[in-house]
C-alpha positions in Angstrom: 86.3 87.7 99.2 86.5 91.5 100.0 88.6 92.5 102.1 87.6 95.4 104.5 91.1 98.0 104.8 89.3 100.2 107.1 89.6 97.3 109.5 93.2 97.9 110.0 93.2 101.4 109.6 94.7 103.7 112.9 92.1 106.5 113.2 93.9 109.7 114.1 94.0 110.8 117.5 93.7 107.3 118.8 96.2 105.7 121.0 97.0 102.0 120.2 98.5 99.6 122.7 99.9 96.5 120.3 99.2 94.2 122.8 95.9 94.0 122.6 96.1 94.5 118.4 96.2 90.8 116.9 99.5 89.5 114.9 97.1 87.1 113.1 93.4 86.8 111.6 91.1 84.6 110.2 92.6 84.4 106.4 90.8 85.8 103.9 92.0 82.8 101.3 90.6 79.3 101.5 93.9 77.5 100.8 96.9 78.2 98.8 95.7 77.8 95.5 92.6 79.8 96.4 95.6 82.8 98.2 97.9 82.9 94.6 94.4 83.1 92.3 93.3 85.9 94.5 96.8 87.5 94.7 97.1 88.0 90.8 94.3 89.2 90.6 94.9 91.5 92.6 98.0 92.4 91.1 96.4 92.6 87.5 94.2 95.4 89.1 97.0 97.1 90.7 98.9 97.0 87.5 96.0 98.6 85.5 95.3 101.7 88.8 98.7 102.3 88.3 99.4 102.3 84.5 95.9 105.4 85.3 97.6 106.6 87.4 101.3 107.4 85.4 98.9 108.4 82.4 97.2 110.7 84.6 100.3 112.5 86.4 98.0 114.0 88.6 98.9 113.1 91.9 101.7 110.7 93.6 101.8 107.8 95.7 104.5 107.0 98.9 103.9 103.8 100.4 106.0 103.2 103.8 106.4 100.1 105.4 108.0 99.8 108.9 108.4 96.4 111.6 110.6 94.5 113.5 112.8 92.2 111.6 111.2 89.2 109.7 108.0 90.6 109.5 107.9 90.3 105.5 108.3 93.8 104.4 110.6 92.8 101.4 108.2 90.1 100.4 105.5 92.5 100.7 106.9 94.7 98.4 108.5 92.4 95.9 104.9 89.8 96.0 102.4 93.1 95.8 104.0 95.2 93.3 105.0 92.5 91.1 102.4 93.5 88.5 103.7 97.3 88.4 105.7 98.6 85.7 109.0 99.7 87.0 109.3 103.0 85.2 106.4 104.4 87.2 107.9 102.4 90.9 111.1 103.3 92.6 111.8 101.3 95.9 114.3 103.0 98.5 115.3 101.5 101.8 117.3 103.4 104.1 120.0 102.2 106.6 122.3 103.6 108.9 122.7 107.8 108.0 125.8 108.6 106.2 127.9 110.9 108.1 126.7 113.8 105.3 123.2 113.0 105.7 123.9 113.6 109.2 124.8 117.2 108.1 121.0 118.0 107.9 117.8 117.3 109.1 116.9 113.8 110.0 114.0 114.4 107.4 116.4 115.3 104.6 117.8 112.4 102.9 114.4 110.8 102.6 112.8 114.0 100.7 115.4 113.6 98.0 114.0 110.6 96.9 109.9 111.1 97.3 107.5 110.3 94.6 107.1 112.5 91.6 103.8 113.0 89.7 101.9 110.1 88.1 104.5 107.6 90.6 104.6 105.9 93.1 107.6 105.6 95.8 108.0 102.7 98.2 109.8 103.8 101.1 111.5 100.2 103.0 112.0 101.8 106.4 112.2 105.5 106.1 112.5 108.7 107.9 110.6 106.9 111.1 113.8 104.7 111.6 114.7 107.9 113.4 111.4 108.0 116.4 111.6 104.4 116.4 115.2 102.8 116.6 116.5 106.0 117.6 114.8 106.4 120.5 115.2 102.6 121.8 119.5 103.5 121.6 119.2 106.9 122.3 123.3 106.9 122.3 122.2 107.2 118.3 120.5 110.3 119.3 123.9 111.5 120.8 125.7 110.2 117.9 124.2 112.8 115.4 125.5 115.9 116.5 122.8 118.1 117.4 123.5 120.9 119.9 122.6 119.7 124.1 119.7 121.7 123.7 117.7 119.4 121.2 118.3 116.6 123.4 115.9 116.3 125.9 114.4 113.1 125.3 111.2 114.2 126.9 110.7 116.7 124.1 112.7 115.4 120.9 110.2 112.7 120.2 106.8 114.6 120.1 109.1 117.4 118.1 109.9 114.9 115.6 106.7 113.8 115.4 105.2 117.1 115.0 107.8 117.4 112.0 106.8 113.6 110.3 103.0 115.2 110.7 103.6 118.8 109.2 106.1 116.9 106.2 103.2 114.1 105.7 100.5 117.5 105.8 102.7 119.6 103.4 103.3 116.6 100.5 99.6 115.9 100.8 98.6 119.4 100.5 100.8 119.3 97.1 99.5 115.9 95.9 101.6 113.3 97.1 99.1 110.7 99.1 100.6 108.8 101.6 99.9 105.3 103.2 101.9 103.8 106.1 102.1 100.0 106.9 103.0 98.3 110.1 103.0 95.1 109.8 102.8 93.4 113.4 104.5 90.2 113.7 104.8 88.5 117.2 107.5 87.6 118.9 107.5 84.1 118.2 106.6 83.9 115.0 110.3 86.1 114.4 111.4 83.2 116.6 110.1 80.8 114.0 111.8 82.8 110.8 115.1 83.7 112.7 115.5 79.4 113.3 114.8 79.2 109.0 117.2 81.3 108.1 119.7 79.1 110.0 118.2 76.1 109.1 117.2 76.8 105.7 120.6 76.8 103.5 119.1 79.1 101.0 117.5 81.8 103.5 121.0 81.8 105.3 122.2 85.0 103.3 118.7 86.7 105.6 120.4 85.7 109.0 121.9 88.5 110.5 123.2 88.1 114.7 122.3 92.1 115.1 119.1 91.6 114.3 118.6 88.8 117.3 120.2 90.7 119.6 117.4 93.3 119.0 115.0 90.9 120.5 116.3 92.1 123.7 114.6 94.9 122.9 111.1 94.0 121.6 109.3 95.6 124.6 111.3 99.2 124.0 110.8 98.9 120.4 106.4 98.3 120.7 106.4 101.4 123.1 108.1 102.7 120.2 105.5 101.8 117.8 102.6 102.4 119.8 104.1 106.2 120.3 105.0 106.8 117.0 101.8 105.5 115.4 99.5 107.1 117.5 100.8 110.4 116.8 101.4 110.2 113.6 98.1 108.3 111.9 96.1 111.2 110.2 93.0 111.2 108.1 94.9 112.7 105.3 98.4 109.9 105.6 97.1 106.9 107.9 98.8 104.2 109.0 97.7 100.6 109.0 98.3 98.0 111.2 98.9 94.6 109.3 98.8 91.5 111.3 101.5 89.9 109.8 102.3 86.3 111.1 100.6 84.8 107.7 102.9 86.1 105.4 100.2 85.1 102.6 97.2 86.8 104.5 99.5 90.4 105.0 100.2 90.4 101.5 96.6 90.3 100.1 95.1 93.1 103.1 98.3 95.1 102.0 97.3 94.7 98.5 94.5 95.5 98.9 94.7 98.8 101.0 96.9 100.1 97.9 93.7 99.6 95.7 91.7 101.1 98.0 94.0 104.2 98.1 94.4 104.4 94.3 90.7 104.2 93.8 89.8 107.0 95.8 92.0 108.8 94.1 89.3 109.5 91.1 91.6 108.5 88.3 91.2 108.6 84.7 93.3 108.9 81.5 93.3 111.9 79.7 90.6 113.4 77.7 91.7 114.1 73.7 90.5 117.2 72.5 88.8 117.6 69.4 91.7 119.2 67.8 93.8 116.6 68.8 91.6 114.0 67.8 91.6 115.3 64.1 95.5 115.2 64.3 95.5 111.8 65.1 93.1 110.5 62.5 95.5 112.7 59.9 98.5 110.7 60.9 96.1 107.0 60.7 95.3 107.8 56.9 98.9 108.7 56.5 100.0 105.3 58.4 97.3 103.4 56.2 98.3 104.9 53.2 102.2 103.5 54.4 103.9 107.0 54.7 
């Protein structure tokens, strides 16, 4: 079955309310066994776009994924790009600043570690931890030493966002594509995960009490979303919204959007020359001949 990305693609200029966006759809996989077939084959084609695209060097490739707590990002990442050869993958995920990195921009410490040419970055939370958590504990805002005049939190936001936009504009201007991925879990279904980590002994490492205290915030944190999203989905670096309370389901629509993106792309391996052609077929007699 085909699965149609555009569904869950945010069209720029359009303002999203979450609410009315659904946490869960029909699954495209018939049962289990039906989900891992369809899975590794989708990971066998992901494995071969991106072994083009390394070969290629033409262009890079930042994936970001951003949601509440429990929605599956790691699993995501580890289940999709399973398949991918690590030399042309780096994975970063980004925590708390470090008192240097609060020396510069908030846009700075994730620039150091984008995508070169012919690879493809994965960023796990990213430099939109700081329009999202940010601005539901604003005393984080305070914390970062920026003079009083940046601070008006009626203007920071849709400055920040202007900045994610012209970064997101610039890197795609230079050949780095970017895709962005929500994935939208409800509030029970965290619930449900949250009450496995405890009551599973090996998921108990996952259970963490800050991040159920952040419940109190789930309505601060969608308004959040909804904001930052909406300003920053563009035609050029979109964002998609993944329902995400079938783990299974999120992982094939996300795999699949990343073969979307690499086939538009227009890949192909480098062409050999004549002249390199003859060199090669000079060193194949030498190799048959066992030089």
């Amino acid at each position: 079955m085909k699965i149609n990305s555009e569904k869950f693609r945010v069209q720029e200029g359009k303002h999203i309310s979450l609410k009315k966006m659904p946490t869960t759809v029909a699954p495209v996989y018939k049962s289990k066994k039906d989900y891992k077939r369809m899975l590794e084959e989708h990971i066998a084609q992901l494995s071969a776009l991106q072994q083009m695209h390394y070969a290629s060097n033409r262009s890079a490739l930042l994936l970001i994924f951003q949601a509440m707590d429990a929605a599956g990002k790691d699993g995501a990442i580890r289940h999709v790009m399973s398949g991918v050869n690590p030399q042309g993958c780096q994975v970063f995920s980004f925590k708390h600043p470090s008192p240097a990195e609060l020396e510069h921009d908030f846009l700075w410490r994730t620039t150091r570690d984008l995508p070169e040419r012919g690879r493809i970055g994965i960023f796990n939370r990213s430099y939109y931890e700081e329009v999202l958590i940010v601005r539901v504990h604003p005393e984080i805002l305070r914390g970062e030493g920026l003079p009083d005049t940046l601070l008006d939190e009626k203007k920071v936001w849709e400055g920040r966002y202007r900045s994610i936009v012209d970064l997101e504009s610039h890197l795609h201007r230079n050949g780095t594509h970017i895709v962005k991925f929500f994935l939208h879990i409800s509030k029970d279904e965290q619930k449900k995960r949250f009450l496995a980590r405890i009551d599973e002994p090996d998921k108990n490492w996952k259970f963490s009490s800050a991040d159920v205290a952040e419940r109190k915030f789930w309505s601060r944190y969608m308004t959040a979303f909804e904001a930052c999203i909406s300003a920053t989905s563009t035609a050029a670096s979109p964002w998609y919204i993944v329902p995400a309370d079938d783990k299974e389901n999120a992982r094939l629509i996300v795999s699949q959007i990343v073969m979307d993106t690499f086939e538009a792309l227009k890949m192909s391996y480098p062409e050999v020359n004549d002249e390199r052609r003859r060199e090669l077929l000079v060193i194949r007699k030498q190799l048959t001949k066992g030089a």
